[in-house]
DRENDO-1510 file (C-alpha; in Angstrom, 1 decimal, always signed):
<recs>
REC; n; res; u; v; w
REC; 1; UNK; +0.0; +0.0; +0.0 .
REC; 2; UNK; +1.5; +3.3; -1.0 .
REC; 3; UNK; +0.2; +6.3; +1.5 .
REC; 4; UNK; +0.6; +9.7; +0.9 .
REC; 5; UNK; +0.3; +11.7; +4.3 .
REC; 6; UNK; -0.5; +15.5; +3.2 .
REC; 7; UNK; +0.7; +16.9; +6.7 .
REC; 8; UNK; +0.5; +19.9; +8.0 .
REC; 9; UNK; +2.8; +21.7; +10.3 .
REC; 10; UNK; +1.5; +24.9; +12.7 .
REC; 11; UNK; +5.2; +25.3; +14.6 .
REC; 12; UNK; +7.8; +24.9; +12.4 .
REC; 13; UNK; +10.5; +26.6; +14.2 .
REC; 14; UNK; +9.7; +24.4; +17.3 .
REC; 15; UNK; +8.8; +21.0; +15.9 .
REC; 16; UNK; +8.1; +19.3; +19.2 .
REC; 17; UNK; +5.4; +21.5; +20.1 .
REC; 18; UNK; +3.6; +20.3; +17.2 .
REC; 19; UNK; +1.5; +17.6; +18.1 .
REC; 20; UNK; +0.6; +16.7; +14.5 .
REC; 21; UNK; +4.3; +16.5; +13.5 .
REC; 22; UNK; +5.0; +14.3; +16.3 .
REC; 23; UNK; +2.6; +12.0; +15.8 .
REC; 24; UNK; +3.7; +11.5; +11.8 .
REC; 25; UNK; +7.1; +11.2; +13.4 .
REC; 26; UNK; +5.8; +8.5; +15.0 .
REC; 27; UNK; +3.4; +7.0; +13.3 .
REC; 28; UNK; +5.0; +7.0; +9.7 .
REC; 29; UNK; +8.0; +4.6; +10.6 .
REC; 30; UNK; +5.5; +2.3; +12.1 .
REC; 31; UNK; +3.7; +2.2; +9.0 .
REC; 32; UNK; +6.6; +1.1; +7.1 .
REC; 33; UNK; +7.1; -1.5; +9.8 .
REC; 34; UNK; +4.0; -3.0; +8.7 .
REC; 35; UNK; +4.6; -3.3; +5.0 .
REC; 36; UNK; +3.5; +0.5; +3.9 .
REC; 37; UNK; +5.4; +2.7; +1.5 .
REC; 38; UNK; +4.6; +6.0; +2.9 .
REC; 39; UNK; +5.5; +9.6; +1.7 .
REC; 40; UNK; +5.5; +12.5; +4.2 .
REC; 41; UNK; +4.5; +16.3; +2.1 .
REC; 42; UNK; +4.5; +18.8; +5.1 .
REC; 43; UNK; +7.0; +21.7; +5.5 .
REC; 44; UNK; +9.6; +19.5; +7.4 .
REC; 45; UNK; +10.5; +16.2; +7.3 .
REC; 46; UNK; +9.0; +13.7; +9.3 .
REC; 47; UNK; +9.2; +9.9; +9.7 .
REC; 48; UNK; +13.3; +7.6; +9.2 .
REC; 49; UNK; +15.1; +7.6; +5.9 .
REC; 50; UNK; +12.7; +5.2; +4.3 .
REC; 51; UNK; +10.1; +7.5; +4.2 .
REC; 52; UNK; +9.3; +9.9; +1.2 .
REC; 53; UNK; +9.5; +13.3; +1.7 .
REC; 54; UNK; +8.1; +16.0; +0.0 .
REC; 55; UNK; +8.5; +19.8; +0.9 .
REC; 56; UNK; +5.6; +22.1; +0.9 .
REC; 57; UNK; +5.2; +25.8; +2.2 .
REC; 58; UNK; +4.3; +27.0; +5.5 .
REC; 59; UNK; +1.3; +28.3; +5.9 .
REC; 60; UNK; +0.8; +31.8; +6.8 .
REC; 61; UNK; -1.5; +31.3; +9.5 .
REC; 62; UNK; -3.9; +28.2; +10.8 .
REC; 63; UNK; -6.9; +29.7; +8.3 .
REC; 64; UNK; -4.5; +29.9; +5.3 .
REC; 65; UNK; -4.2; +26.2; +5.7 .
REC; 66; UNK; -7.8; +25.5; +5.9 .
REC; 67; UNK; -8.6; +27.7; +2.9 .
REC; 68; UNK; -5.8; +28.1; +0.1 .
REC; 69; UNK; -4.9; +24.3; -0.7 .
REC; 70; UNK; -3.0; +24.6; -4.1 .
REC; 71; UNK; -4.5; +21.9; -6.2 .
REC; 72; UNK; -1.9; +22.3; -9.0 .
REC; 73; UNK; +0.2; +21.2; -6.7 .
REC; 74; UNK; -1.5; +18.0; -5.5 .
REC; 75; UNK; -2.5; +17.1; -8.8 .
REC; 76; UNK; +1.2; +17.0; -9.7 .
REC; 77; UNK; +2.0; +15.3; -6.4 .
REC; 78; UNK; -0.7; +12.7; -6.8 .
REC; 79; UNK; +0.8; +12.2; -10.2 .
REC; 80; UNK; +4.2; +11.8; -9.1 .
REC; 81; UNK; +3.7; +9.7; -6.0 .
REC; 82; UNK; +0.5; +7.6; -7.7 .
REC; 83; UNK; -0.8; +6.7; -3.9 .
REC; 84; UNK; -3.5; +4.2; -3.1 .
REC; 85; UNK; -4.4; +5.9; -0.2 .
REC; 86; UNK; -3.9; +10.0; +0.5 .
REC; 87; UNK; -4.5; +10.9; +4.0 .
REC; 88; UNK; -5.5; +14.8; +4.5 .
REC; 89; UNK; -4.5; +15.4; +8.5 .
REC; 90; UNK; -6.0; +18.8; +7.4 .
REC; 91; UNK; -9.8; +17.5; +6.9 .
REC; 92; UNK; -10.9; +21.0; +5.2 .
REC; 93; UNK; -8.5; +20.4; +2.9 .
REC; 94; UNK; -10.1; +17.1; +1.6 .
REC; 95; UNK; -12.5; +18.9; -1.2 .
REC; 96; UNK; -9.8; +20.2; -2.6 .
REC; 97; UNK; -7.6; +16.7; -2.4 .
REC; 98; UNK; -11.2; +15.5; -3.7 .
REC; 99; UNK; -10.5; +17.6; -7.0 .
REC; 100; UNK; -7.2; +16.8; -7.4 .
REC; 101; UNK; -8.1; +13.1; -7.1 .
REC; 102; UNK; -10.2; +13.8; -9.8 .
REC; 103; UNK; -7.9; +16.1; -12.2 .
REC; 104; UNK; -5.1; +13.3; -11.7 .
REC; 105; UNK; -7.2; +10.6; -12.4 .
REC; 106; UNK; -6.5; +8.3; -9.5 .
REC; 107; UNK; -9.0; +6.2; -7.8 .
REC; 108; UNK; -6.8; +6.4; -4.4 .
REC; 109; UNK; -8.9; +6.2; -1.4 .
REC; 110; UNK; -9.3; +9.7; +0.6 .
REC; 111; UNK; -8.5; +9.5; +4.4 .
REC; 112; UNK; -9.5; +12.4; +6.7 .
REC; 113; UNK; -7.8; +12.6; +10.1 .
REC; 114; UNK; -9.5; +14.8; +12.7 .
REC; 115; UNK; -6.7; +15.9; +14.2 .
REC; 116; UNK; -8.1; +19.0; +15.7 .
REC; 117; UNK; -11.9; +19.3; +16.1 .
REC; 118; UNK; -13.0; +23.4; +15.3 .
REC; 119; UNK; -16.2; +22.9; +17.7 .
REC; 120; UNK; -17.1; +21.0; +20.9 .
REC; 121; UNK; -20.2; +20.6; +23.0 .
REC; 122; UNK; -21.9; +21.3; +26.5 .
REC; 123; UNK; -23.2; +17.9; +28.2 .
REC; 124; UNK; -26.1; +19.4; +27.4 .
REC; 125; UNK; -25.7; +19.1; +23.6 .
REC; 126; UNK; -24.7; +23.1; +22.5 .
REC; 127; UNK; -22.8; +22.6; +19.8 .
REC; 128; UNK; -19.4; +25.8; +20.9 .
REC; 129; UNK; -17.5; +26.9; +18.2 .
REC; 130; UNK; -13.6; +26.5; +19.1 .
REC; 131; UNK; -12.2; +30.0; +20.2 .
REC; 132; UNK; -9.2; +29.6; +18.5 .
REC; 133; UNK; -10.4; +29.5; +15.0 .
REC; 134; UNK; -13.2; +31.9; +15.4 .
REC; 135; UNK; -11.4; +35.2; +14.7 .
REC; 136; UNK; -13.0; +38.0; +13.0 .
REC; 137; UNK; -15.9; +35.4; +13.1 .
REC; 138; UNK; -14.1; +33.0; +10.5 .
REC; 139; UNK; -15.4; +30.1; +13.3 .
REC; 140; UNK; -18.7; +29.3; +10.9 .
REC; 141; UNK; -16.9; +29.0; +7.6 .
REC; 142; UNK; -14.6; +26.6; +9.5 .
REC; 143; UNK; -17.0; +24.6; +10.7 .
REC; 144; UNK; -18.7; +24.5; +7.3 .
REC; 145; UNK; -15.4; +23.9; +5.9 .
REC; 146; UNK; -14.9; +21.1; +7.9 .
REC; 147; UNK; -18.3; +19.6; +7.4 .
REC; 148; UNK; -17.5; +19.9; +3.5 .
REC; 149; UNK; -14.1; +17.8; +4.5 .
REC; 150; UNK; -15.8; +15.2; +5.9 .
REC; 151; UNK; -18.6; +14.9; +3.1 .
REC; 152; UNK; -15.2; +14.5; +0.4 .
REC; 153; UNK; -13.7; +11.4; +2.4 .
REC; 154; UNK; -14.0; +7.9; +1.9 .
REC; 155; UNK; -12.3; +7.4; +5.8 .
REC; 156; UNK; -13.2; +9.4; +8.7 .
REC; 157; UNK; -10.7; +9.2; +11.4 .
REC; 158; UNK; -10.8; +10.6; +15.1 .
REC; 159; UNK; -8.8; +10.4; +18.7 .
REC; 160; UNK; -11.5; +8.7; +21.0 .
REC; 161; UNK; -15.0; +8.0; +21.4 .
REC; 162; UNK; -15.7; +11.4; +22.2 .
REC; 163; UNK; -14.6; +13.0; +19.2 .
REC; 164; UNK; -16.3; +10.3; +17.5 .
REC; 165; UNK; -19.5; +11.0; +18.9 .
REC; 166; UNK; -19.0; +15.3; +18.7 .
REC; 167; UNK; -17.9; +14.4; +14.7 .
REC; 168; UNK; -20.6; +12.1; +14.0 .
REC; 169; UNK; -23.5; +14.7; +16.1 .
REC; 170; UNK; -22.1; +17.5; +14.0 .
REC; 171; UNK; -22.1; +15.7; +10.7 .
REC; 172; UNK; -25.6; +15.1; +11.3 .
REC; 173; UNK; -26.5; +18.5; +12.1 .
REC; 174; UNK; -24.7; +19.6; +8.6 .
REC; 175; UNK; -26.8; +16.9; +7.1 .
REC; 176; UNK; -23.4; +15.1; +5.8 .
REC; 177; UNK; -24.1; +11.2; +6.4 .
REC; 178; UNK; -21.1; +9.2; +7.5 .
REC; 179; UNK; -22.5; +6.0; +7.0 .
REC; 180; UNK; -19.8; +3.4; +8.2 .
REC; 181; UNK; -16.6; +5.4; +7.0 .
REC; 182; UNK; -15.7; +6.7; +10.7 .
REC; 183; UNK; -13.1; +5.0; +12.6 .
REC; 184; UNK; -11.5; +5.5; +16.1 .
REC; 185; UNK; -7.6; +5.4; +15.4 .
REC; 186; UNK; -5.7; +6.9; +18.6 .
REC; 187; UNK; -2.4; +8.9; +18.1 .
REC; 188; UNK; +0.4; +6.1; +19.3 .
REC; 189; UNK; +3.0; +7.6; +22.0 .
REC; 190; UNK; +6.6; +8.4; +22.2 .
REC; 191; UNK; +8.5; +4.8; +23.2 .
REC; 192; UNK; +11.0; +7.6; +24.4 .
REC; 193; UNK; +8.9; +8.7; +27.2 .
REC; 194; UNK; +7.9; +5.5; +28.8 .
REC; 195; UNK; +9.1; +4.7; +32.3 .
REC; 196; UNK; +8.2; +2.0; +34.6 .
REC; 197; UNK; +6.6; +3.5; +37.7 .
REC; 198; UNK; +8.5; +1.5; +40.1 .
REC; 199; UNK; +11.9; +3.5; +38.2 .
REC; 200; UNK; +10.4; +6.6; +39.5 .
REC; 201; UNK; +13.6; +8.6; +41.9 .
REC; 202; UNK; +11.9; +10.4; +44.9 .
REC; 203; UNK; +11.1; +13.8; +44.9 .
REC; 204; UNK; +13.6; +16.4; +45.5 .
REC; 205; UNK; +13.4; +18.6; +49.0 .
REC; 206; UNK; +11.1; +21.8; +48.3 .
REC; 207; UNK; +7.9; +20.0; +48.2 .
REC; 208; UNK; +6.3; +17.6; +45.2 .
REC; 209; UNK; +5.8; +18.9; +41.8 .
REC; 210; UNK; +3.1; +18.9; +39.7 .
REC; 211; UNK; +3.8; +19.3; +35.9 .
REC; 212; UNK; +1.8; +21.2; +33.5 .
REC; 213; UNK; +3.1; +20.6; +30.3 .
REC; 214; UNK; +0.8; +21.9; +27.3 .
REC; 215; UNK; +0.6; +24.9; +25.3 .
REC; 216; UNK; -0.4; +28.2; +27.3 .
REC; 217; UNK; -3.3; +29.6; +24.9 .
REC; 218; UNK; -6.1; +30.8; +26.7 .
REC; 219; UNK; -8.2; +28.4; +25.0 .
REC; 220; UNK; -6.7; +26.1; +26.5 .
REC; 221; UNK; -8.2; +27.4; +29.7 .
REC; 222; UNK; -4.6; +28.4; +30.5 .
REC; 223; UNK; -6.9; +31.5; +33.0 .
REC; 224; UNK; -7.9; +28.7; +35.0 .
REC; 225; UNK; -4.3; +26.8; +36.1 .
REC; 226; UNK; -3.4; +30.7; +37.0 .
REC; 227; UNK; -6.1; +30.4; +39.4 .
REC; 228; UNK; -5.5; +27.3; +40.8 .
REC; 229; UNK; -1.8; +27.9; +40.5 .
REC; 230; UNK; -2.3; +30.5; +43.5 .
REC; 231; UNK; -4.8; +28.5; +45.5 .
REC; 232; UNK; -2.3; +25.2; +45.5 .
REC; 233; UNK; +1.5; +26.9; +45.9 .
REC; 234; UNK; +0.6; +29.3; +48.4 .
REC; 235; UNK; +1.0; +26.7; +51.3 .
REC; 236; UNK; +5.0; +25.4; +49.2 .
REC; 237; UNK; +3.7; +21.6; +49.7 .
REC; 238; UNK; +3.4; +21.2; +45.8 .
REC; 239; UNK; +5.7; +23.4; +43.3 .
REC; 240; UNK; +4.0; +24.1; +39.9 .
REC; 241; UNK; +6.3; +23.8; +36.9 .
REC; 242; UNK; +4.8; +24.9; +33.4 .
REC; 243; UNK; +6.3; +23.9; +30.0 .
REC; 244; UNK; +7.2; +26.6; +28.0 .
REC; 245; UNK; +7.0; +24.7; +25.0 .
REC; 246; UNK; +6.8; +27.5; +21.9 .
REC; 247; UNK; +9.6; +29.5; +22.7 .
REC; 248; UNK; +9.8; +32.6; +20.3 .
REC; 249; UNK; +7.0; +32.3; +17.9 .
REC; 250; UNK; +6.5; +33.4; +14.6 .
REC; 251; UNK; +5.3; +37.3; +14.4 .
REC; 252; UNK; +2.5; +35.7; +12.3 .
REC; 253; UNK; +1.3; +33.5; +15.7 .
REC; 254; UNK; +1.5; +36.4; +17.8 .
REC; 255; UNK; -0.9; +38.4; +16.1 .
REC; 256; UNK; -3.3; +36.4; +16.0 .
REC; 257; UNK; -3.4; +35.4; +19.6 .
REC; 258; UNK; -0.7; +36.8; +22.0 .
REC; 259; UNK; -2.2; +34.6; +24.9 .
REC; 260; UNK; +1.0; +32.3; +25.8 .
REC; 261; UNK; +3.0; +34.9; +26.3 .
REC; 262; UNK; +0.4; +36.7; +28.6 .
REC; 263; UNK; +0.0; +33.5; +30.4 .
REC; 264; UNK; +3.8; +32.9; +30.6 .
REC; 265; UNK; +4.1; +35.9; +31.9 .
REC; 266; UNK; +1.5; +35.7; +34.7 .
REC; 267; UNK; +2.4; +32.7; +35.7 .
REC; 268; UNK; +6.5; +33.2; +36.1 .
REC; 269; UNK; +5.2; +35.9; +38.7 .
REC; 270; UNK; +3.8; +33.3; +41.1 .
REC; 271; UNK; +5.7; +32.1; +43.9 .
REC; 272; UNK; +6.3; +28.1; +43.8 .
REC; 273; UNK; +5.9; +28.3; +40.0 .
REC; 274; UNK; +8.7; +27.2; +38.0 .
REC; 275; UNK; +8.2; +28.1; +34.0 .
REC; 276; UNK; +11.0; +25.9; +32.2 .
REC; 277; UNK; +11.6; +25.3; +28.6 .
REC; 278; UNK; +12.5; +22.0; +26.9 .
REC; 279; UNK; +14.7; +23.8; +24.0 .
REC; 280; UNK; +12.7; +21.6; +21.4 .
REC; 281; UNK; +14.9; +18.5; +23.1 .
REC; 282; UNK; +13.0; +15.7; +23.6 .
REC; 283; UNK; +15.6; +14.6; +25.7 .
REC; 284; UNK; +15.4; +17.8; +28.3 .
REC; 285; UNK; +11.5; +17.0; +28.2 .
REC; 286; UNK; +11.6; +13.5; +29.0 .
REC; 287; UNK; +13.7; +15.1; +31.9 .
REC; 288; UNK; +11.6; +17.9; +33.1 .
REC; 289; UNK; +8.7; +15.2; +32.8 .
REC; 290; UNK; +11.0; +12.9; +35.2 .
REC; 291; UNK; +11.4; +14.9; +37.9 .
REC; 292; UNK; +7.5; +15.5; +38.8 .
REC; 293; UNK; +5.4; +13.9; +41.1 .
REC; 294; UNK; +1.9; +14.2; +38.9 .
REC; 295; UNK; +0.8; +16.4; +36.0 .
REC; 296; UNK; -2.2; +18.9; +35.4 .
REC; 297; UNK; -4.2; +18.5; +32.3 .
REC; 298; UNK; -5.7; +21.5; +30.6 .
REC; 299; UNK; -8.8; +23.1; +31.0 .
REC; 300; UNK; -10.1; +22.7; +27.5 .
REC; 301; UNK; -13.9; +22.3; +26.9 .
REC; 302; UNK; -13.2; +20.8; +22.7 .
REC; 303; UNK; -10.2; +18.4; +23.8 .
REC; 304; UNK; -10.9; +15.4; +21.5 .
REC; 305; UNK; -7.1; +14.1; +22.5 .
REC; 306; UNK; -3.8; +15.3; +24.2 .
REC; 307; UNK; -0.6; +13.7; +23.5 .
REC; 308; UNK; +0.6; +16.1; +26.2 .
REC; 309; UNK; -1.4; +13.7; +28.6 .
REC; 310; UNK; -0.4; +10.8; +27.5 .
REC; 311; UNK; +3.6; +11.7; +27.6 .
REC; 312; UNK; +3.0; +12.0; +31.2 .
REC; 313; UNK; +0.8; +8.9; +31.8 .
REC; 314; UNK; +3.9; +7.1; +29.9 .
REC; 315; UNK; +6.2; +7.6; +32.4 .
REC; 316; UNK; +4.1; +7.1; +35.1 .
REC; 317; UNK; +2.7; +10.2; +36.3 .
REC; 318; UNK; -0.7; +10.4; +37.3 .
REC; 319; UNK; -2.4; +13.5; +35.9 .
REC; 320; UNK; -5.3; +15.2; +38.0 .
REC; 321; UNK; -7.9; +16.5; +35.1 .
REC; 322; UNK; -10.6; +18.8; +34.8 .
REC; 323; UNK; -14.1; +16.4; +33.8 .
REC; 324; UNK; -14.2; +18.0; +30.6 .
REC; 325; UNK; -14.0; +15.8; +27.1 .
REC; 326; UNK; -12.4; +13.0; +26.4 .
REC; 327; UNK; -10.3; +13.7; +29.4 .
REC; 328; UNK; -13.4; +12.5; +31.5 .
REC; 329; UNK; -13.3; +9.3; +28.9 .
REC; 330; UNK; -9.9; +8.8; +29.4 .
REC; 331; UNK; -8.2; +9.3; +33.0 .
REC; 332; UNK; -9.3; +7.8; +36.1 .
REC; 333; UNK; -12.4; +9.5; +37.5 .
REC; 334; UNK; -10.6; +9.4; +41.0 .
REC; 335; UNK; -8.1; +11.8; +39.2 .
REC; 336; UNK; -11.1; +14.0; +37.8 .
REC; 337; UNK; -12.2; +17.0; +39.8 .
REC; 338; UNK; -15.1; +19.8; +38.7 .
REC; 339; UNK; -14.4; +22.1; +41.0 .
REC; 340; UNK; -11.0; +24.2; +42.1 .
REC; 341; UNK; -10.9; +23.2; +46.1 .
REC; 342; UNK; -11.4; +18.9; +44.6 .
REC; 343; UNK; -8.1; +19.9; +42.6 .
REC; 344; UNK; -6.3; +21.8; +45.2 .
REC; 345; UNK; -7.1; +18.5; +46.9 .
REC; 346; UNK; -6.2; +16.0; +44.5 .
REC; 347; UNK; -3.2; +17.9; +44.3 .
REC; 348; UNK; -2.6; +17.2; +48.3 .
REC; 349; UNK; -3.2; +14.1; +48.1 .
REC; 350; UNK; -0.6; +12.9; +45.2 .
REC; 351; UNK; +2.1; +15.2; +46.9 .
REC; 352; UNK; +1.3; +13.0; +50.2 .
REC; 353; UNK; +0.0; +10.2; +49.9 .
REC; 354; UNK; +2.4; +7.4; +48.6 .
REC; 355; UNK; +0.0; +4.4; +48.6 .
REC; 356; UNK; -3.1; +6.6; +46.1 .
REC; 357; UNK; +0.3; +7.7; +44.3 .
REC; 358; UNK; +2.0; +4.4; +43.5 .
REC; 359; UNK; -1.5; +2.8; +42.8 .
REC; 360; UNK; -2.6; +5.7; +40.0 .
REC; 361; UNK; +1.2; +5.7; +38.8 .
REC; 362; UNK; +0.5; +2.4; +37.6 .
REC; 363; UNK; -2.6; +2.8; +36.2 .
REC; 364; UNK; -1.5; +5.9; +34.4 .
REC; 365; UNK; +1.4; +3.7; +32.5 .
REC; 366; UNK; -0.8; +0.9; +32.3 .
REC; 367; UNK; -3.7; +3.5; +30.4 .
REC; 368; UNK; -1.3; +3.9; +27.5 .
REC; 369; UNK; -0.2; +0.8; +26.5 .
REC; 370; UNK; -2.5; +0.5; +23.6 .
REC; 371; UNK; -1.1; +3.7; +21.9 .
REC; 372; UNK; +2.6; +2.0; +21.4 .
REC; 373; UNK; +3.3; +2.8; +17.5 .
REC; 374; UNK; +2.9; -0.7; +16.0 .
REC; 375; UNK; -0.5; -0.9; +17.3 .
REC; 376; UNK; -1.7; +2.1; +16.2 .
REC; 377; UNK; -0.4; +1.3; +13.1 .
REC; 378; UNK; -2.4; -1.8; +12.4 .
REC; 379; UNK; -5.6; +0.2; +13.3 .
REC; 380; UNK; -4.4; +2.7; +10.9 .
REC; 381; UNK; -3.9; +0.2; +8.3 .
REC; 382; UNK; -7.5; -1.4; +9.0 .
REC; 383; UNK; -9.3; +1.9; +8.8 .
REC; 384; UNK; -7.4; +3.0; +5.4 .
REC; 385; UNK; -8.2; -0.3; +4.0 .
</recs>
């Protein structure tokens, strides 16, 4: 099977804060592994040396992506790499794909993965717009860009059950009929950060700390571990260390939503609050990751998926989480708190309590052994074939 994977990249100058590049990293080696030829077309390279690479340009912003797909450009692509299946990891892109498809005259199967979901909803069923691609009100045309994507694919793939069921309730609302084409393919994890619980070193003196370790846009609810951020280091029994994961970002980035830096900035002013970067060095993360006692999931109403999650679950950390998403699907609901002061306890308990600690350490590894690469893979492979 030869698969094209049209990737593409938001962070290029910092590649491992770029959850979609990670998990082609990943993910396209694995592929190989399993008998797939498999070219990568993003702005970087991504996959091992057997892969295919082929270079496109970097998109101006995340709506220039969504709506300015060259199709001269895919049709000579599709004619050059004559795939028999074309993944679109950008799922508005896939009418366009569609008409290249069609201009090129191949018959290849069209895969849409929905990496990142532009709406969410309320347990009551309100269907939210994402904030982050709703400026100057462009949220609608994504969403109808997005229901157009999924109408032009033969696959439909999402995280979890949860974005399964918010894909297939707004599908239906856009009157697009899925019939059988969705599948439930989970991103695989980084082998490189996976650690035996019982490997874990003991905390350092200073008090236990508790890892936050995904990007700071206010969407992501970033206001909200501010808040609790002063409510749980005031007393010094658990240190707060945030990821500074973008670094300098692109002018681009900025204008469109300044929030990390604001949030970095308000945050580094706390006392007991550590912000740290990893450099881009997967190495220094796995590090940074190493020396906590638990980590914080983010406050995100539309998370479908967080890789960010998972890294910490790998190497045994138990992550306290916000009952929100698939993050209510996913980690323990012992670990899952609604309100700040069940956090703030949570929190306690983790820095304290070695027994609740060592049995949710193990349970947090244990909740990602299903995403190692070759398995994803073959459930990749199933749902493209």
């Amino acid at each position: 099977m030869r698969v094209l994977y049209l990737l593409n990249i938001s962070n290029p100058d910092r590649l491992s804060a770029d959850s979609g590049w990670i998990f082609a990293d990943l993910l396209a080696p694995a592929l190989v592994d399993a008998g797939a030829e498999v070219t990568v077309a993003a702005p970087a390279a991504a996959g091992d040396a057997r892969c295919g690479f082929y270079r496109t340009k970097v998109p101006g912003t995340k709506y220039r992506v969504r709506f300015s797909a060259d199709i001269d450009e895919l049709v000579a692509l599709i004619r050059a790499e004559r795939p028999d299946v074309v993944v679109a990891n950008q799922v508005e892109e896939a009418p366009a794909i569609r008409t290249a498809l069609l201009e090129a005259g191949s018959d290849a199967l069209l895969a849409g993965y929905c990496h990142y979901l532009p709406f969410s909803f309320t347990d009551g069923g309100q269907l939210l717009l994402d904030p982050s691609l709703n400026d100057a009100g462009l949220g609608r045309p994504v969403l109808l860009a997005f229901a157009a994507g999924l109408a032009a694919c033969d696959r439909v793939m999402v995280h979890s059950s949860t974005a399964a069921s918010w894909v297939s309730a707004t599908a239906a609302r856009m009157t697009v009929d899925l019939g059988d084409r969705l599948r439930i393919v989970p991103a695989p994890r980084d082998e490189r950060l996976v650690r035996d619980p019982a490997d874990r070193l003991p905390g350092g003196a200073g008090g236990a700390i508790g890892v936050y370790n995904h990007r700071l846009y206010a969407h992501y609810g970033t206001e909200q571990l501010v808040d609790l951020a002063r409510d749980r280091v005031a007393s010094g029994t658990v240190r707060l260390r945030v990821m500074d994961l973008f670094g300098r970002r692109r002018a681009e980035r900025k204008g469109l939503d300044g929030s990390p830096e604001k949030m970095r900035d308000q945050l580094a002013a706390l006392p007991h609050v550590q912000v740290v970067s990893d450099r881009g060095d997967r190495v220094r993360y796995k590090n940074l990751l190493a020396g906590a006692r638990f980590g914080v999931a983010p406050f995100r109403p539309g998370c479908p998926w967080s890789m960010s999650v998972i890294d910490c679950q790998g190497m045994g950390l138990p992550v306290i989480s916000p009952k929100l998403g698939w993050l209510a699907e996913h980690i323990d609901p012992e670990l899952c708190f609604t309100t700040p002061a069940e956090a703030v306890a949570l929190a306690e308990r983790l820095a304290t309590d070695d027994e609740f600690h060592a049995v949710h350490a193990k349970r947090a590894h244990a909740s990602t052994a299903d995403f190692a690469p070759a398995l994803v893979a073959t459930r990749y492979l199933e749902a493209i074939s």
